[in-house]
Structures are given as C-alpha cells and as structure tokens.
TIRO-633637 format. One record per residue (C-alpha): z, x, y. Coordinates in steps of 0.02 Angstrom, whole numbers, plus 50000, padded with zeros to 5 digits. Layout:
<recs>
ZXY
...
</recs>
This chain:
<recs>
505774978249829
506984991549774
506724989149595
504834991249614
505315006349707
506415012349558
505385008049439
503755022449512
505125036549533
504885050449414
505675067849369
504215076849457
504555065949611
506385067749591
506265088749592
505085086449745
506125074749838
507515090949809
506325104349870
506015095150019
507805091950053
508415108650009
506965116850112
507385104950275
509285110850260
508955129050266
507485124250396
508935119250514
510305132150462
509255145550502
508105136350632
506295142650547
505105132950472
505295133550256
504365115450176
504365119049974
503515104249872
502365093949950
502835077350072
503405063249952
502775048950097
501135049850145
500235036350269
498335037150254
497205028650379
496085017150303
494955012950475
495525013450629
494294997750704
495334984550734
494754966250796
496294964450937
496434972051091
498334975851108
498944984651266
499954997851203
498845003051047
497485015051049
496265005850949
496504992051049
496674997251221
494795009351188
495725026651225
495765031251059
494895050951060
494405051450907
492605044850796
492875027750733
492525021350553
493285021450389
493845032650270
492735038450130
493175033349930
492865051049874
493975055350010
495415044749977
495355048449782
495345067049815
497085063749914
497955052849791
497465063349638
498125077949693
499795070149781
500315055349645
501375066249546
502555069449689
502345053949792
503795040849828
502785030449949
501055027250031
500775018650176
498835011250197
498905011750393
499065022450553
497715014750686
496705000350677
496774985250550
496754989850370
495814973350303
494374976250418
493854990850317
493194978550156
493574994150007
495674990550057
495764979949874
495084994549801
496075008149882
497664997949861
497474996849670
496695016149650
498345019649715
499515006449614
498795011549469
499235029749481
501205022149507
501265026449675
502305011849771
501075004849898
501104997250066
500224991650222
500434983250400
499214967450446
499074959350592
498984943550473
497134936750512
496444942150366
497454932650267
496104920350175
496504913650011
495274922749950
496084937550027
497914932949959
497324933849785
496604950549808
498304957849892
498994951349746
497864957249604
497624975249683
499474978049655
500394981349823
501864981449825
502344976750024
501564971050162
502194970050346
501264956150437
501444957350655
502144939350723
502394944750906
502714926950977
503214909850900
501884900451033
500134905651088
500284908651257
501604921651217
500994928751084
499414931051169
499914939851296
500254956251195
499194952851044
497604949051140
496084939351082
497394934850931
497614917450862
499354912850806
498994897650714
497744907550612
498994920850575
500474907750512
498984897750404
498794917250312
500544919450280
500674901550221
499244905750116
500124921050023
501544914850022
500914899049910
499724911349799
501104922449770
502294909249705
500604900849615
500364916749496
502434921349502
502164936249569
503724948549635
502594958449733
502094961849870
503644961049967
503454948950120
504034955350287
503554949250447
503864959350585
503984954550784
504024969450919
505334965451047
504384966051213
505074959851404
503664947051346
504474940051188
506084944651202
506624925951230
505914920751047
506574933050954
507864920650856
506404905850852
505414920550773
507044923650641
506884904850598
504904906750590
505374917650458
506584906550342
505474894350365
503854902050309
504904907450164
504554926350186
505434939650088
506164948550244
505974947850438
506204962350569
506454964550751
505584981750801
505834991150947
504074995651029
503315011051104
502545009951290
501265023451339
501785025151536
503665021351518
504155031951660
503535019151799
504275003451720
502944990851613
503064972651590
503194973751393
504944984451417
506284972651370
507994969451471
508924969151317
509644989051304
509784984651123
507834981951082
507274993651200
506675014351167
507155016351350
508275016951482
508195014651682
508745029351778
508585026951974
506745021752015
506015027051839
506365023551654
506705038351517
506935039151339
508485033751271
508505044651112
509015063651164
507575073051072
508625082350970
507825098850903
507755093250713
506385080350637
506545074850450
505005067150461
504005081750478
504725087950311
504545072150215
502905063250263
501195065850324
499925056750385
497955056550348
496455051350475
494915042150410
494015062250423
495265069750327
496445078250461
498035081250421
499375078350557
501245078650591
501485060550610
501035043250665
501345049250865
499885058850850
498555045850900
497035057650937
497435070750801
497795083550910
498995094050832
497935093450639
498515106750531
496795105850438
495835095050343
495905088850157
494175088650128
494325108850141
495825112850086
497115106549969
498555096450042
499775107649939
498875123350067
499045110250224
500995107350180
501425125450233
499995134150320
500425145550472
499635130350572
501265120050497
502565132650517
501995135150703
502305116350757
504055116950624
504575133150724
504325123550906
505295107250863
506565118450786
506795128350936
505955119051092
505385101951041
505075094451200
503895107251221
502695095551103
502025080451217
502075068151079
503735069151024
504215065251197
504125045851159
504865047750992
506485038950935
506835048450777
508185059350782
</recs>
C-alpha cells in the first residue's frame, strides 16, 4: 500500500503538501485562517443511494436533507483535472454506496490514470466476479469493505436488510481474482465498527480476517447521532467507544480542541458539486460553494472558508457538527 502511495507522489504534490503545512502552522500561531495550495485529500461523493438501511447513517436511516442521485461525469472530470497535480489521495465515498452508482469503474480509472492514489469504502455486496475484475482493471488502489458482525443475526442488527453470507462470498471473490491476475492492488481492508451490538465478536471478526486472507483488518470506533441520552449501539468498552457516561447522560470523549488539520488538508465533494468542510457535514450545510461555478483553487480560500477557519480557530464548538467529532 505504501509503495503505491510512493510511487503517485510528485514534486508539485510535495510543494503543496508544504504550503498546506506551513499555512496550518501560522493558521494556529496567529489563530486566523491562511490555506495556501489547494487540499492534497479530497473525498468525492459518487451517489449517495445506498441499498441498506443502517441506523446511524443518513442515507440509510431517510434523514438525509439533501437531493439524491449521482454525480455527473462532466462533473467529476472537471474536479480531478484541475486537482491531480496536487493530489495525494482520493477517496470515492461520503454517503451512500459507491457501486450502486454503475459509472464507479469508470470514475475509479479516470482518476488512476491521472496518478492520483485511489480509494473507496463498500459495504461488500457488490462484490460479483464480474465486479472483482472491474475493481481490479479500473486501477484502485484500496478498498475498505464494512464486516459489522461475524453471524447474521448480529450483523443484522446494525447493517439492516444486509446479508452476511453474501458479503463474505464478495470478498472471497476478490480475493481469488486478485491473486488469479497477481495483482498488488487494491489493498484489502475489512473494517468492523465496534458497536454495544458487536462488541463481543470483535476478535472472531480479527480471525474472519486472517482467514479470508485480506490485506489488513480494522476495528473502528463509530459515531451515534443522539449520544447524549445513551443508544444501544454505544459500546461498554471505553476503548472502542467516541463517548463517555457522565451522570444520567453520555458526552464526547475527545475535548474539541480549537485546531482541525483536516480542514486544511482535505475536502470533500457532494454528487451537485458543493464543496464542504468535511465528512460531518451530512446535509451540506456549511458549503463554501460549488465546483461547477467556481474553481476549487477559488473554493480553497474564499471569505466563505476563512469564516468557518476563523470560528474553529477561535470558538469551535460554536459549529454543531464538530460537536461529534473525534479529531483533534
């Protein structure tokens, strides 16, 4: 994974990656917004439709506010033309299921061919054989696939309407096509959200893993909408858990420090073009414009931008979706 990583970085990126660092530094020493170069991670939504109805997702639960769909080709070009000189990374998701929109192939490659290294979350039942050698001829170079449960009735429970036997019959599947064409890419990683549901099967789900013959497997802590009163998905291990019981109510365990890298380095794209903050802003509320009227490089450090820097510099719980963030 590293090497592919390596092997896309170029001098263009490397200055960028400076400015952003140098422009972050002096963001914090003198606590107002600077953002030279453009973000070198970008995460671009390719639909946000999904086919499972998980609890704690927008897309799944229905209270996603915003149009549904997927993203347009011209769209999509637009973006990676003008950000592949300076990009490090791309991530092909935010909401919904990437392989439900059927031009993912397509986008992957568009974007693997301009060197950009390339990634995308599945919840794994899309994973044909078909579909494997697809992944694997558009180029990408990882792919994170959801395993939230080691039996059915568990991991049901969370990923709803899901079929686990369907999703470990897809992994088996790339797994055997990538070794079948002796392909290095795309890196394997299956990933399993620690919930008060699951929590019991977390090491089953590290054998699941070794088993399958994955590349890499992750526990993930998981975000809950309406923390505050307690949920059933919050686990009693303090170590996998984003929160923290304090008398009758739960809070956030990270401190909400006024600082976020993230907002320097990365950005994320909707399936209309709006450019937000991050991934914690479902609905697209706090859009600092949109690509298909102005250039990303003008997005990057509009006043719009500078505004929402300024706040988490100063006051960042002022800004209601950073108040379930864990970044520091």
């Amino acid at each position: 994974m590293y090497f592919n990583i390596l092997n896309k970085i170029s001098f263009t990126k490397i200055i960028n990656f400076v400015k952003i660092q140098v422009s972050y530094f002096f963001s914090l020493l003198l606590r107002k917004s600077f953002r030279w170069g453009l973000p070198y991670s970008l995460s671009i939504e390719p639909t946000n439709i999904c086919n499972l109805k998980c609890p704690e997702c927008p897309s799944g639960n229905g209270s996603l506010n915003r149009n549904k769909g997927h993203i347009s080709i011209n769209t999509y070009t637009q973006i990676i033309d003008e950000t592949y000189p300076y990009l490090l990374n791309l991530f092909l998701y935010f909401q919904g299921e990437p392989f439900i929109n059927k031009q993912i192939f397509e986008l992957i490659n568009y974007a693997s061919k301009k060197n950009i290294y390339t990634a995308t979350s599945t919840n794994g039942l899309f994973l044909s054989l078909n579909n494997s050698y697809e992944i694997i001829k558009s180029g990408l170079d990882k792919l994170i696939i959801s395993v939230d449960g080691t039996t059915q009735q568990v991991y049901e429970q969370y990923r709803v309407t899901g079929k686990l036997d369907k999703v470990i019959t897809g992994i088996k599947n790339l797994v055997s096509v990538k070794n079948q064409l002796n392909s290095k890419t795309p890196f394997i990683e299956l990933q399993f959200l620690v919930l008060g549901t699951n929590e019991h099967q977390k090491d089953d789900f590290l054998l699941l893993g070794k088993k399958l013959k994955v590349d890499s497997t992750k526990l993930k802590t998981a975000q809950i909408y309406d923390y505050k009163n307690g949920s059933k998905f919050i686990p009693q291990n303090n170590k996998y858990s984003r929160y923290k019981k304090q008398g009758d109510k739960y809070i956030l365990k990270n401190k909400l420090k006024n600082n976020c890298y993230r907002l320097w380095n990365s950005t994320v794209i909707t399936i209309d073009g709006e450019m937000l903050a991050c991934c914690f802003d479902k609905d697209a509320k706090y859009s600092f414009g949109n690509v298909n009227k102005n250039s990303i490089l003008e997005l990057s450090n509009n006043n719009k931008f500078n505004e929402f820097a300024n706040i988490v510099l100063k006051n960042r719980k002022q800004i209601d979706i950073c108040t379930n963030c864990i970044t520091p």
